[in-house]
C-alpha positions, 0 to 999 in steps of 0.5 A, a space after each residue: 500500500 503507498 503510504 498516507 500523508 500523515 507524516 506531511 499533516 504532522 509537519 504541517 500542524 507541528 510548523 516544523 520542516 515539511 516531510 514528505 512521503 516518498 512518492 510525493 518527495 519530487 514534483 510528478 508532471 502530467 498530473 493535470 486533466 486538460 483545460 476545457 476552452 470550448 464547453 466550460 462543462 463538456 466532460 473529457 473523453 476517455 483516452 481509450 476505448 473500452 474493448 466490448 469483448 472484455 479484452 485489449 485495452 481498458 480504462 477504469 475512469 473515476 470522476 471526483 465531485 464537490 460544489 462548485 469544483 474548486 477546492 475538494 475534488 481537485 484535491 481528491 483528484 490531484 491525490 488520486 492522479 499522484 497515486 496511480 501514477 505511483 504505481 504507473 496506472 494513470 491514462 495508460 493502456 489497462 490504466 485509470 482515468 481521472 477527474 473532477 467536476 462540480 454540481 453547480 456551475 458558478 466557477 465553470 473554467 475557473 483554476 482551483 482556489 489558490 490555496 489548495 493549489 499551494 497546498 498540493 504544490 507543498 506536497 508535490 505535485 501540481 494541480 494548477 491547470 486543472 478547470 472547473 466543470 459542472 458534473 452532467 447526466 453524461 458523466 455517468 455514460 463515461 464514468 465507472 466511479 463517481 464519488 461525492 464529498 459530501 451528501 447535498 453533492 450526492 442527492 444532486 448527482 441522484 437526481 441527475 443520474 440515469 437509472 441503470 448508472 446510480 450504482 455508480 455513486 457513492 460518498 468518497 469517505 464511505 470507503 475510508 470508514 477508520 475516518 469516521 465521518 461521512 462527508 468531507 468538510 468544504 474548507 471554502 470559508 475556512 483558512 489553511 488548517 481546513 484544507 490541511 484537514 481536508 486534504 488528510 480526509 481525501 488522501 486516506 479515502 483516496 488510497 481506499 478507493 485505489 485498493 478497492 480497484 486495484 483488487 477489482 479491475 488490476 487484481 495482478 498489477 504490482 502494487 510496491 513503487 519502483 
């Protein structure tokens, strides 16, 4: 398993010199989803097509969504995107697709909030180019895991979804249960500690979530970092 941020968030807390974690010690390029000019809330298309037959070629695509796509699930999806490039299955063949979105459309095309970009650029990896989007009933053709962060973000996504594709959702942290809450906090109104506690909520979630796939779709995929 690749390890948690809690060294980092110790560090953080403590005031002392930032540790990080060995997959997160180094800036990681191609982190990014692509930068939407045309439809401020057309979803990005999958890199690869899925082999009808169940053989060649196959993406596993997860979809991150908060509020307004600017604070949450830009971390969750940077975090996300760090771990699977880690263990080389980020938009490969036979690899993970990313990304994230919002329920509502109020920052469409805007960069995340500055201080979540500051505090991912601390940890490592950049989350800068990303957009903001507004999640759409289409997601759901495109997506195999769609994950709120909080409850209002999931009965939105309910009311959206096509019948058939509802099993898709769930809330991120509830497949990170030894957090015991529910829903991350929105650390909108909040200063840097909020993010900080964010951010530790969605990195253990995050991990969960890739185990779980990891032992569903890439059961024989090597899990230790070279």
């Amino acid at each position: 398993m690749i390890p948690s941020c809690d060294l980092v968030f110790s560090s953080l807390n403590s005031g002392s010199a930032l540790a990080l974690p060995f997959f997160f010690s180094a800036p990681l390029s191609g982190l990014n989803k692509h930068s939407i000019t045309d439809n401020l809330s057309t979803p990005p298309a999958l890199p690869y097509r899925k082999s009808q037959s169940g053989k060649g070629v196959i993406v596993v695509s997860v979809l991150f969504v908060c509020m307004g796509n600017i604070c949450r699930s830009p971390m969750a999806e940077g975090a996300f995107r760090a771990r699977a490039k880690a263990i080389g299955l980020l938009e490969k063949s036979h690899g993970i697709f990313v990304d994230s979105a919002g329920t509502t459309h109020y920052h469409a095309g805007q960069s995340p909030d500055p201080r979540a970009i500051a505090l991912t650029s601390r940890l490592g990896f950049s989350i800068k180019n990303q957009r903001a989007r507004q999640a759409l009933a289409s997601d759901f053709e495109t997506f195999d895991y769609i994950l709120a962060m909080d409850r209002d973000n999931l009965h939105y996504l309910e009311g959206i979804a096509p019948e058939q594709h509802r099993h898709k959702l769930s809330l991120m942290l509830s497949h990170a249960p030894q957090v015991r809450l529910d829903e991350v906090p929105d650390p909108y109104y909040g200063g840097d500690e909020g993010f900080e506690r964010c951010f530790r909520l969605i990195d253990q979630a995050a991990q969960a979530v890739l185990d779980k796939i990891l032992a569903k779709h890439f059961p024989d995929h090597g899990r230790n970092v070279p």
